[in-house]
Backbone atoms as SQL, in Angstrom:
CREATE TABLE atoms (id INTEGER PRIMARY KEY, chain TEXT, resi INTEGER, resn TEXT, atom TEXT, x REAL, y REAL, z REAL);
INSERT INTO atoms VALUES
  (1, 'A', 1, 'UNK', 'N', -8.494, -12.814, -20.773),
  (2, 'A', 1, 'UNK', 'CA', -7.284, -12.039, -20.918),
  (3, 'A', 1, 'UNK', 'C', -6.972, -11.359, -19.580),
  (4, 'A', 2, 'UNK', 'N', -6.003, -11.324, -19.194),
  (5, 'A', 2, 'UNK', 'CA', -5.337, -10.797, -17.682),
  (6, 'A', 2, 'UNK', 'C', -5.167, -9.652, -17.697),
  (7, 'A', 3, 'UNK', 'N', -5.096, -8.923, -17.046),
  (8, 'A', 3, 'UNK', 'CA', -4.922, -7.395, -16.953),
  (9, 'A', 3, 'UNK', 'C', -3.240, -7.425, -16.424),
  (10, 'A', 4, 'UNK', 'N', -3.240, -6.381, -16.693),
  (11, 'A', 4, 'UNK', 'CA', -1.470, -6.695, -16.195),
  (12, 'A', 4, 'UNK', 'C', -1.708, -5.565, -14.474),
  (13, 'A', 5, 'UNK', 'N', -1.047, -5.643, -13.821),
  (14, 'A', 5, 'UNK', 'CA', -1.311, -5.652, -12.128),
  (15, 'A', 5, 'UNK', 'C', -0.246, -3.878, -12.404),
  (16, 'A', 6, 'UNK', 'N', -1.327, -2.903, -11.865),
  (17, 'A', 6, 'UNK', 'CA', -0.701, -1.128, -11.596),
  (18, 'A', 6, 'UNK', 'C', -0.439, -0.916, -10.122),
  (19, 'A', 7, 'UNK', 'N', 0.225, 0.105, -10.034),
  (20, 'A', 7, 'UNK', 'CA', 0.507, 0.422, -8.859),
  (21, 'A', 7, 'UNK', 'C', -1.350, 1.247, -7.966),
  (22, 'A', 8, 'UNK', 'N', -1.666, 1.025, -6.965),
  (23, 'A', 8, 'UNK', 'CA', -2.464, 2.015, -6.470),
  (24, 'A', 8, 'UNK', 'C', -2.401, 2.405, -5.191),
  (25, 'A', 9, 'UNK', 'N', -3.114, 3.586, -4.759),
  (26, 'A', 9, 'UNK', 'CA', -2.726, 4.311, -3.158),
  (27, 'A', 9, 'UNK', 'C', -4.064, 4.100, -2.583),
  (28, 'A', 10, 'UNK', 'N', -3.922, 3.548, -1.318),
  (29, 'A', 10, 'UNK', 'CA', -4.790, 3.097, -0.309),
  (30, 'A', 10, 'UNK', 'C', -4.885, 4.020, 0.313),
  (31, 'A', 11, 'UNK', 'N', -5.578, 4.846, 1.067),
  (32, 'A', 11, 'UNK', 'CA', -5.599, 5.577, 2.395),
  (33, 'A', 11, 'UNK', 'C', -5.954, 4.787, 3.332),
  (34, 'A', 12, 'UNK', 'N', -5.339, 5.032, 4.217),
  (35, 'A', 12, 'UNK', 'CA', -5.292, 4.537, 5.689),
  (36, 'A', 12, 'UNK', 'C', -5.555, 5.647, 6.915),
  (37, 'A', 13, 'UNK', 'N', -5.790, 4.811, 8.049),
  (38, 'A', 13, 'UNK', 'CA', -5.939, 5.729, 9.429),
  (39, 'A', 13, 'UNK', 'C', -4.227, 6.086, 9.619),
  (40, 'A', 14, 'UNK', 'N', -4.181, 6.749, 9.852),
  (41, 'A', 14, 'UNK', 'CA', -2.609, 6.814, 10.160),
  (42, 'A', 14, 'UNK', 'C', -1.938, 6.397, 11.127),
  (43, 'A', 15, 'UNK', 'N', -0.514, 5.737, 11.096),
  (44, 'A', 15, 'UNK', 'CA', -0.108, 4.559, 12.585),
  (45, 'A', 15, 'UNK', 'C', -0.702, 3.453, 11.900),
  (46, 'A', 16, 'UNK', 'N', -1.071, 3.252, 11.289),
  (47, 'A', 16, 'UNK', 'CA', -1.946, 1.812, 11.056),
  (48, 'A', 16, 'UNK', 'C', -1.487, 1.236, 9.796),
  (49, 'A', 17, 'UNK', 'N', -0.610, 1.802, 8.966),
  (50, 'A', 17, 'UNK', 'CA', -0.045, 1.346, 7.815),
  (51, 'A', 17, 'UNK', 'C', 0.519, 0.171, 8.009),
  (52, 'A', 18, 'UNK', 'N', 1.431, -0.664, 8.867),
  (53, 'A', 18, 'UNK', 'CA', 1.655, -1.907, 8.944),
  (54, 'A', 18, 'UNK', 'C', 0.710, -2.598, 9.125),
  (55, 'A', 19, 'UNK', 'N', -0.332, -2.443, 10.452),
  (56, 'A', 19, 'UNK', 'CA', -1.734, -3.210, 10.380),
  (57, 'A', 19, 'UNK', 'C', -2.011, -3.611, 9.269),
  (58, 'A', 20, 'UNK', 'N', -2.456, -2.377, 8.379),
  (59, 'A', 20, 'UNK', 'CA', -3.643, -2.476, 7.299),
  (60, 'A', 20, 'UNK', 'C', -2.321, -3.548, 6.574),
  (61, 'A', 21, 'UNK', 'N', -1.398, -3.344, 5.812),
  (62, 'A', 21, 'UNK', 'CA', -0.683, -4.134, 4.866),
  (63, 'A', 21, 'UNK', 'C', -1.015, -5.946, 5.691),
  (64, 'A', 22, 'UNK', 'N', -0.431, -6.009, 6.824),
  (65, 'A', 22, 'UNK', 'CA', -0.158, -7.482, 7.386),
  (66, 'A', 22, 'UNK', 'C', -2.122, -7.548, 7.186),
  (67, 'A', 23, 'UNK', 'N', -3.231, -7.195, 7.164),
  (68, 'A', 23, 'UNK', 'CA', -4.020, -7.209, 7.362),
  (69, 'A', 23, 'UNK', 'C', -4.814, -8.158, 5.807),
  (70, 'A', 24, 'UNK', 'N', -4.339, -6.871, 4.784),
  (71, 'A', 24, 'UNK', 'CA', -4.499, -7.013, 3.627),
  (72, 'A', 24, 'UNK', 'C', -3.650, -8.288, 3.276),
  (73, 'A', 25, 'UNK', 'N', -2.753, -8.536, 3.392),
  (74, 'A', 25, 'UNK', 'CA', -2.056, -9.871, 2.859),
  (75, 'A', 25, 'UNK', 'C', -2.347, -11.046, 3.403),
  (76, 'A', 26, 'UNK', 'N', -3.125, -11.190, 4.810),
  (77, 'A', 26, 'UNK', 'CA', -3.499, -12.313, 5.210),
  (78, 'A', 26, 'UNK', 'C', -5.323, -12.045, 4.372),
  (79, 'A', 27, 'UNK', 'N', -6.078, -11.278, 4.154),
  (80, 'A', 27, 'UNK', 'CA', -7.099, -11.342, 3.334),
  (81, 'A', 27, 'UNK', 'C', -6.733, -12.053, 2.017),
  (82, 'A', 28, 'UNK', 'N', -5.899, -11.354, 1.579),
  (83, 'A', 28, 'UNK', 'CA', -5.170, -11.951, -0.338),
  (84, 'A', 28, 'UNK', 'C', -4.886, -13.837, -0.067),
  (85, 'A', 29, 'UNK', 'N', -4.488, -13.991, 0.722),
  (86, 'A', 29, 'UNK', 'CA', -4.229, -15.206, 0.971),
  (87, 'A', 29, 'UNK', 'C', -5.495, -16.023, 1.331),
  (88, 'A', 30, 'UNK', 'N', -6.424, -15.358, 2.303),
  (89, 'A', 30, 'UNK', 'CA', -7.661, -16.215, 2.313),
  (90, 'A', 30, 'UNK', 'C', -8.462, -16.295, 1.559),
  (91, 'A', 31, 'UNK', 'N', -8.577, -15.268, 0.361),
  (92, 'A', 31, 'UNK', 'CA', -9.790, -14.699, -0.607),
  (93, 'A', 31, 'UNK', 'C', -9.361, -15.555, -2.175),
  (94, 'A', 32, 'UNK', 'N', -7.559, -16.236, -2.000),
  (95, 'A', 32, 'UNK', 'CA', -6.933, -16.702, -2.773),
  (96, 'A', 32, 'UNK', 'C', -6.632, -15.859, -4.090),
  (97, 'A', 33, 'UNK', 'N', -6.027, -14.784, -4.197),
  (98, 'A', 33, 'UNK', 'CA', -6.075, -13.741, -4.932),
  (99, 'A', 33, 'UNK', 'C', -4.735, -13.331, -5.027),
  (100, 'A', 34, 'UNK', 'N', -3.793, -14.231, -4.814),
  (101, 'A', 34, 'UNK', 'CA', -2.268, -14.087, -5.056),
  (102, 'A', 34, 'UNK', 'C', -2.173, -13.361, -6.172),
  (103, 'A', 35, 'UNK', 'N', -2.803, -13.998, -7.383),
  (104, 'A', 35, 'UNK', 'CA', -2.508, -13.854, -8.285),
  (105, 'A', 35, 'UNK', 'C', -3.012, -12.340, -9.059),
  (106, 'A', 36, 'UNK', 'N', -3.815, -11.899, -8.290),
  (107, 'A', 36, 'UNK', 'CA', -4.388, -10.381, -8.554),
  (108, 'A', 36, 'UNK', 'C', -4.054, -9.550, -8.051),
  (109, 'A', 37, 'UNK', 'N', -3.359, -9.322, -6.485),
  (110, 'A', 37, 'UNK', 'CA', -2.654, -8.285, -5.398),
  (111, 'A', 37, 'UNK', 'C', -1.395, -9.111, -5.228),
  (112, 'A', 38, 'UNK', 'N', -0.529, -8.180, -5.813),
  (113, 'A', 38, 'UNK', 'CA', 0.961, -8.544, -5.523),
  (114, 'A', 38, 'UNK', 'C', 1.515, -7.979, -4.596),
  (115, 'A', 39, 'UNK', 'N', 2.382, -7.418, -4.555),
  (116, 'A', 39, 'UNK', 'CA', 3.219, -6.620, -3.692),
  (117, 'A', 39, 'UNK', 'C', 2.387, -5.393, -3.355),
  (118, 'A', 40, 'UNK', 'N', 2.704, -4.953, -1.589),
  (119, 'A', 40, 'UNK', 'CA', 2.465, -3.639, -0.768),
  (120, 'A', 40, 'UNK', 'C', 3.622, -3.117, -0.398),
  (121, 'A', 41, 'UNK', 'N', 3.441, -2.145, -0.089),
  (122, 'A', 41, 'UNK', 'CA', 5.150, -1.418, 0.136),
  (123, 'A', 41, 'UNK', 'C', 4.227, 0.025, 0.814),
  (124, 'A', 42, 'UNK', 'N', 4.982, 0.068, 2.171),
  (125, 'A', 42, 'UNK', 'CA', 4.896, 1.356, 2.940),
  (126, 'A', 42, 'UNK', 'C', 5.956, 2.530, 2.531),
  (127, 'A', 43, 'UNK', 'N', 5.994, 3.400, 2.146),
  (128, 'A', 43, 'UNK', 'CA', 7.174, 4.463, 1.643),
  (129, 'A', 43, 'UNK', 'C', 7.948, 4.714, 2.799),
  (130, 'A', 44, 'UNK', 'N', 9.192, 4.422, 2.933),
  (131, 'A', 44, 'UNK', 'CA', 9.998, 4.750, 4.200),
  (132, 'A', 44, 'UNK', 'C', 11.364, 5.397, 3.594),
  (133, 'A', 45, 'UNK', 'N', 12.004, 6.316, 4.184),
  (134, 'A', 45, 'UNK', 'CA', 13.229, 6.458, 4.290),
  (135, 'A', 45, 'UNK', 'C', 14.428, 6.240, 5.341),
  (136, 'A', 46, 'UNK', 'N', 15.690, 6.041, 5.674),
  (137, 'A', 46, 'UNK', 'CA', 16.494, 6.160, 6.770),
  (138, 'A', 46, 'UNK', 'C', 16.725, 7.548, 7.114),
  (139, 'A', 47, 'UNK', 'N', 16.669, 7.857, 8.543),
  (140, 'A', 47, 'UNK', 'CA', 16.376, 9.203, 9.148),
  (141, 'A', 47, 'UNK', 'C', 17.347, 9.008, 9.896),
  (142, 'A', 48, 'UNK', 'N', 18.617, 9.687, 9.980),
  (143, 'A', 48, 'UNK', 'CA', 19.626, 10.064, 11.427),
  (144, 'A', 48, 'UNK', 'C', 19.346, 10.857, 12.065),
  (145, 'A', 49, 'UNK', 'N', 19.500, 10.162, 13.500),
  (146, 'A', 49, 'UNK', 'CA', 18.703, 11.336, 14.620),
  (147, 'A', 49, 'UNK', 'C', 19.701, 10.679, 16.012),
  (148, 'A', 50, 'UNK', 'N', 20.027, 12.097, 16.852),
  (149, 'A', 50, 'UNK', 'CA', 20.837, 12.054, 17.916),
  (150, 'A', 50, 'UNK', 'C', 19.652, 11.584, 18.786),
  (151, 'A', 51, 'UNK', 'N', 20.439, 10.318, 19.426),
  (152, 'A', 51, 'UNK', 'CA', 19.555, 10.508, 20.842),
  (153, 'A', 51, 'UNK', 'C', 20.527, 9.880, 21.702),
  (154, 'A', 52, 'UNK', 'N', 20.799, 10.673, 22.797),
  (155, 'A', 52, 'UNK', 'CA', 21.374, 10.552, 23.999),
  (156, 'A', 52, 'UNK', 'C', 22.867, 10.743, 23.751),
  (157, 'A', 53, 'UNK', 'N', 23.517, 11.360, 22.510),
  (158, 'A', 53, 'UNK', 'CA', 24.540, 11.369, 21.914),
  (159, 'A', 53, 'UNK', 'C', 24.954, 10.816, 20.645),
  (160, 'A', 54, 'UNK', 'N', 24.351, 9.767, 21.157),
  (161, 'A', 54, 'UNK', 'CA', 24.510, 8.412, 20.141),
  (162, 'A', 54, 'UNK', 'C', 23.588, 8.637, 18.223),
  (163, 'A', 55, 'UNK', 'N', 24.494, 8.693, 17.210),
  (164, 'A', 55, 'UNK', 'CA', 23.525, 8.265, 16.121),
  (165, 'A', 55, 'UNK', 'C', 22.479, 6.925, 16.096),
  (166, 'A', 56, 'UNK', 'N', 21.560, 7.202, 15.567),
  (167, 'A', 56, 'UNK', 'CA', 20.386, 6.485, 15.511),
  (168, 'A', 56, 'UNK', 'C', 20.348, 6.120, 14.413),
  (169, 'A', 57, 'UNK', 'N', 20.331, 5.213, 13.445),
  (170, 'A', 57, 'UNK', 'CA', 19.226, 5.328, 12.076),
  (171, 'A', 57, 'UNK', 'C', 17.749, 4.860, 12.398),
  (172, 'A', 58, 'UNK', 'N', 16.687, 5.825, 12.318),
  (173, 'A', 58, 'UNK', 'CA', 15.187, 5.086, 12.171),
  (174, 'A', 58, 'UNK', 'C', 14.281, 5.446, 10.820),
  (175, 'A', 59, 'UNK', 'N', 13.448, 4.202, 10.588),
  (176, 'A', 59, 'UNK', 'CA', 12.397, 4.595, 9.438),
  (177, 'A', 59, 'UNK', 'C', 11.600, 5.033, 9.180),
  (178, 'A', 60, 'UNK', 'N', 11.694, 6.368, 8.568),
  (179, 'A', 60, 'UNK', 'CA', 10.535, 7.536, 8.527),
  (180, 'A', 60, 'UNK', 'C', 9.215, 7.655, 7.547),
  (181, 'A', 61, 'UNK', 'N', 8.058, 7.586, 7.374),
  (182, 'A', 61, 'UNK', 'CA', 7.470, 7.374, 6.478),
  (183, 'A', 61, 'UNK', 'C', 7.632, 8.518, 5.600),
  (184, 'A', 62, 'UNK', 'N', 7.822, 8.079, 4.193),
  (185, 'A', 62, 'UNK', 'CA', 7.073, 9.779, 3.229),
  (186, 'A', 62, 'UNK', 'C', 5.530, 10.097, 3.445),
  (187, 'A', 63, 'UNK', 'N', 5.090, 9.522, 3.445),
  (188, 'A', 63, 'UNK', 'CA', 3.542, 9.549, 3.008),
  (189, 'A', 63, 'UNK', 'C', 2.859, 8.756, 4.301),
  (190, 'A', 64, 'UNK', 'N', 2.799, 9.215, 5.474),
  (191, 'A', 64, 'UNK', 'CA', 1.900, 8.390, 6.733),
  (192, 'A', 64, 'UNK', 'C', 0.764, 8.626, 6.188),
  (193, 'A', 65, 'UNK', 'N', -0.115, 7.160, 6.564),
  (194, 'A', 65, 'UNK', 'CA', -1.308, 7.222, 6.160),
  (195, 'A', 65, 'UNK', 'C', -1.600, 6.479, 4.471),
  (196, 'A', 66, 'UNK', 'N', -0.443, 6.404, 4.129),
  (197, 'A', 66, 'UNK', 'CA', -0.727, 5.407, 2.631),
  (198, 'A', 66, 'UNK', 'C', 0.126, 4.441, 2.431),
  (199, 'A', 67, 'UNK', 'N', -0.795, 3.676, 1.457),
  (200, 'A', 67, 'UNK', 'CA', -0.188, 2.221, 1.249),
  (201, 'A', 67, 'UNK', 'C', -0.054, 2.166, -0.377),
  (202, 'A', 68, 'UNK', 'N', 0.920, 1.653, -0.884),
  (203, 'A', 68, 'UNK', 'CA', 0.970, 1.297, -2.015),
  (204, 'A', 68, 'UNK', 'C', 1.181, -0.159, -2.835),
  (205, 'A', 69, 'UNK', 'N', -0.216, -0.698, -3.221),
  (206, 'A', 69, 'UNK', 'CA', -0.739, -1.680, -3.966),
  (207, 'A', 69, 'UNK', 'C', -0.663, -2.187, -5.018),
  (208, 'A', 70, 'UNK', 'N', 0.015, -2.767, -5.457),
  (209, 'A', 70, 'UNK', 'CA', 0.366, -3.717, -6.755),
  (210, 'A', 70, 'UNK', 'C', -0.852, -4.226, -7.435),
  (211, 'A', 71, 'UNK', 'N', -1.904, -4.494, -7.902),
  (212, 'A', 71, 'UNK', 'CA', -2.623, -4.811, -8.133),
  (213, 'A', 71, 'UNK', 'C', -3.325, -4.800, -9.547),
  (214, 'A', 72, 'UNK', 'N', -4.135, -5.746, -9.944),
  (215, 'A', 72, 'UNK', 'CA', -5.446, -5.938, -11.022),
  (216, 'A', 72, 'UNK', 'C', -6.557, -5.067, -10.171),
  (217, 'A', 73, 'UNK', 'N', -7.010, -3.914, -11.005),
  (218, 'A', 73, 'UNK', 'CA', -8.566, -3.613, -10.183),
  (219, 'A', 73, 'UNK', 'C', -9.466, -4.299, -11.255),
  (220, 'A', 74, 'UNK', 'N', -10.509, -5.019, -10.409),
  (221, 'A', 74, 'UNK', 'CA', -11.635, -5.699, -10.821),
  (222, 'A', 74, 'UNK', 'C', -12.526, -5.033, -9.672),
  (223, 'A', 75, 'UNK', 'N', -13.969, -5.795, -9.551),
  (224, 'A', 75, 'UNK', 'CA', -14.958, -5.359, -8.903),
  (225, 'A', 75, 'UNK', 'C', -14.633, -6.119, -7.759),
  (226, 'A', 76, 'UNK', 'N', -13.998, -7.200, -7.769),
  (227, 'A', 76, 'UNK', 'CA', -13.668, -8.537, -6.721),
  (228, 'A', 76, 'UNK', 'C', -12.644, -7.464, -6.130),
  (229, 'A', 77, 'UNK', 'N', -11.252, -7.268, -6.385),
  (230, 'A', 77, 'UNK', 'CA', -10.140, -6.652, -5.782),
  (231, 'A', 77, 'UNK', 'C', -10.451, -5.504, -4.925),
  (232, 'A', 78, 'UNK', 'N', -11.497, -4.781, -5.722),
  (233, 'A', 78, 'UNK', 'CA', -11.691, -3.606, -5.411),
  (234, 'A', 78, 'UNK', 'C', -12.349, -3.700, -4.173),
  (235, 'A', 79, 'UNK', 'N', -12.947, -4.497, -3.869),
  (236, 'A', 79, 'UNK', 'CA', -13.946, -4.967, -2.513),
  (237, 'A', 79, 'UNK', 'C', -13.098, -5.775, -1.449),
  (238, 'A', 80, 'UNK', 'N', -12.600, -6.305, -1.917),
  (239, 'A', 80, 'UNK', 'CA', -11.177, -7.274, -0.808),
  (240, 'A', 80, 'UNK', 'C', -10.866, -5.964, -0.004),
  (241, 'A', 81, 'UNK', 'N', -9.687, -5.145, -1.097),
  (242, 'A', 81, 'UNK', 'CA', -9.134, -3.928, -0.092),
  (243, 'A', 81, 'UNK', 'C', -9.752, -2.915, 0.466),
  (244, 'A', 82, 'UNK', 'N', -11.309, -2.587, -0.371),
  (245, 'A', 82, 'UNK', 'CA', -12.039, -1.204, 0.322),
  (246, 'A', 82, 'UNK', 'C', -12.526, -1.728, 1.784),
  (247, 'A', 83, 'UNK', 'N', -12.694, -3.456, 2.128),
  (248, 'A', 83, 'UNK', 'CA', -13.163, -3.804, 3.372),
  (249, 'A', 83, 'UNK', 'C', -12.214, -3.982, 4.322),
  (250, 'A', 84, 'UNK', 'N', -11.496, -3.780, 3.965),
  (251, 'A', 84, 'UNK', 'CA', -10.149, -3.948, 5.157),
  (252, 'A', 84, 'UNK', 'C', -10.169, -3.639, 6.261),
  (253, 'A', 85, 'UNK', 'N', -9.790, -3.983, 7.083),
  (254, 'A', 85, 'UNK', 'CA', -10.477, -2.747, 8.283),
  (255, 'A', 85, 'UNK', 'C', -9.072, -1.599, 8.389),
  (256, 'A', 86, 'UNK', 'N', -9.766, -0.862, 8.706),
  (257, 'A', 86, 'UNK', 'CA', -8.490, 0.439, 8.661),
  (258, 'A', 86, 'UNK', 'C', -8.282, 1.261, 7.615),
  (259, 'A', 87, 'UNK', 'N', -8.926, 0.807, 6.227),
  (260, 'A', 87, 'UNK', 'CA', -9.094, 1.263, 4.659),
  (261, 'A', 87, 'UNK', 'C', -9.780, 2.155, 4.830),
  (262, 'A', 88, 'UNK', 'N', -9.463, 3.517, 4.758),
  (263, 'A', 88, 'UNK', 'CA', -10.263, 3.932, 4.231),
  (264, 'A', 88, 'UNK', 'C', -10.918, 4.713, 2.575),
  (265, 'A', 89, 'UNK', 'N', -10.368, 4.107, 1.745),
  (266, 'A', 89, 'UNK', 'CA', -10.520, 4.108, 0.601),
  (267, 'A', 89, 'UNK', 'C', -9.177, 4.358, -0.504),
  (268, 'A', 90, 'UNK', 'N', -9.433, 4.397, -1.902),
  (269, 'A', 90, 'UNK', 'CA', -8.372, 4.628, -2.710),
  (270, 'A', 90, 'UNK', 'C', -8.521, 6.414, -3.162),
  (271, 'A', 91, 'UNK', 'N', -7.129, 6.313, -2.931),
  (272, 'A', 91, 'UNK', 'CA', -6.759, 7.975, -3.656),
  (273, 'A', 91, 'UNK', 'C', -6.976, 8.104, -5.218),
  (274, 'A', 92, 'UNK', 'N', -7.900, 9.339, -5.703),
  (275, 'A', 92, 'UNK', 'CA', -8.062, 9.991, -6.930),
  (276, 'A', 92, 'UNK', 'C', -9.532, 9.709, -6.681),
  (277, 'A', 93, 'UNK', 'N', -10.139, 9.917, -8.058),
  (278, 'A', 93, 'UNK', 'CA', -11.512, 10.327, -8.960),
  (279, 'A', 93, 'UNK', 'C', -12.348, 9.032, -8.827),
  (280, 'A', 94, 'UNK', 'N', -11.209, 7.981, -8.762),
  (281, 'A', 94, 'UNK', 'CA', -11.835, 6.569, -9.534),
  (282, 'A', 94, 'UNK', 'C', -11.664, 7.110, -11.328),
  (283, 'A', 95, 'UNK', 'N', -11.727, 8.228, -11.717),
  (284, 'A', 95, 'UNK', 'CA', -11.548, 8.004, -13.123),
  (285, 'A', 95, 'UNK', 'C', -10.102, 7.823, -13.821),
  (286, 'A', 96, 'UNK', 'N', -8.729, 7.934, -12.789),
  (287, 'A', 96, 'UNK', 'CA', -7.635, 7.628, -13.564),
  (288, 'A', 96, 'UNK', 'C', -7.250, 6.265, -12.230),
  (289, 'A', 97, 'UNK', 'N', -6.950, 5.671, -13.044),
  (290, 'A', 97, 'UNK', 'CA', -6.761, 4.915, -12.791),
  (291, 'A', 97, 'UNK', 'C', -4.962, 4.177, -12.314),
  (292, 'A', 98, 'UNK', 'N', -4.903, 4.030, -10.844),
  (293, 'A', 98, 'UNK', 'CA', -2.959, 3.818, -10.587),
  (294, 'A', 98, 'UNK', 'C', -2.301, 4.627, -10.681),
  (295, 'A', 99, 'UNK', 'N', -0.821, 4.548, -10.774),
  (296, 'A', 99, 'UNK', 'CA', 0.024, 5.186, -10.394),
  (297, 'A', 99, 'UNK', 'C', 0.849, 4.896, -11.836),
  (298, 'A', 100, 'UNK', 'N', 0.744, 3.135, -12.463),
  (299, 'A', 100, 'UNK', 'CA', 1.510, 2.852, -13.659),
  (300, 'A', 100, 'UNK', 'C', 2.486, 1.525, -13.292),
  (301, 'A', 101, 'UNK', 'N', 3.369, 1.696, -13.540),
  (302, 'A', 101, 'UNK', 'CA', 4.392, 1.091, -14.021),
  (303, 'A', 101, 'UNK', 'C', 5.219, 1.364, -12.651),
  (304, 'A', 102, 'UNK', 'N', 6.083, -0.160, -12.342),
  (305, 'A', 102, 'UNK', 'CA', 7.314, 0.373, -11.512),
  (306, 'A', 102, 'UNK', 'C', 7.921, 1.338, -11.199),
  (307, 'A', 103, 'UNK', 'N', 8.141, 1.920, -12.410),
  (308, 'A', 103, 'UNK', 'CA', 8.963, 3.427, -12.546),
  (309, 'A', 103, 'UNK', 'C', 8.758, 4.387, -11.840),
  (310, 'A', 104, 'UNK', 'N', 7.036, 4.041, -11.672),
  (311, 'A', 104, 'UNK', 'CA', 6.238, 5.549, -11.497),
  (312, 'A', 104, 'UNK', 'C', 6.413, 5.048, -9.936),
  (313, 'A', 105, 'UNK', 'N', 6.091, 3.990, -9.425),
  (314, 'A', 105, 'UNK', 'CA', 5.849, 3.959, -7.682),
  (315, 'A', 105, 'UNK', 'C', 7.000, 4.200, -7.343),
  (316, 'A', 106, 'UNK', 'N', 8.265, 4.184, -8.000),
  (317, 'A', 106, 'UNK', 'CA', 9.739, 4.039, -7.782),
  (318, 'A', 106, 'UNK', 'C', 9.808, 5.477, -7.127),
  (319, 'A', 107, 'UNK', 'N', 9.107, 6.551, -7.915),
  (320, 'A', 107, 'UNK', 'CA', 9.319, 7.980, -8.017),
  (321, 'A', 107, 'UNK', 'C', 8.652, 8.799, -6.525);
């Protein structure tokens, strides 16, 4: 029976959030685990900022330093992403488990 795939938060070194993601998705692909780590997503917003007169739009993180993981946790998954290089572990207790549902990473 499949687990159905929750949202979870990675910590990262900070600056390194694209690394670690392009990092992690070429692992998912070699470890063949498509089907257990879905989608990563860095939290960004559009930021207007003057420079030299001129409007800018650039992409600001909410949360530097985290990654957010689509995923099945198993003992396998859980070891793919804690070795990552640049990982440095998942946010909470270990006793609750994700974030949930779309809705909730939406938020």
């Amino acid at each position: 029976m499949a687990m159905a795939k929750q949202w979870y938060i990675i910590h990262t070194y900070s600056g390194f959030e694209k690394k670690v993601k392009e990092s992690l998705e070429s692992r998912v692909a070699a470890f063949g685990l498509e089907d257990k780590i879905g989608r990563m997503m860095i939290p960004t917003e559009d930021v207007v900022e003057v420079r030299g007169g001129k409007k800018v739009v650039s992409p600001r993180m909410f949360y530097p330093g985290y990654v957010l993981v689509e995923m099945e946790m198993d003992d396998n998954t859980w070891h793919v992403v804690r070795s990552t290089p640049r990982v440095t572990g998942f946010v909470g207790s270990g006793q609750t488990r994700g974030l949930g549902t779309d809705a909730h990473a939406a938020q």
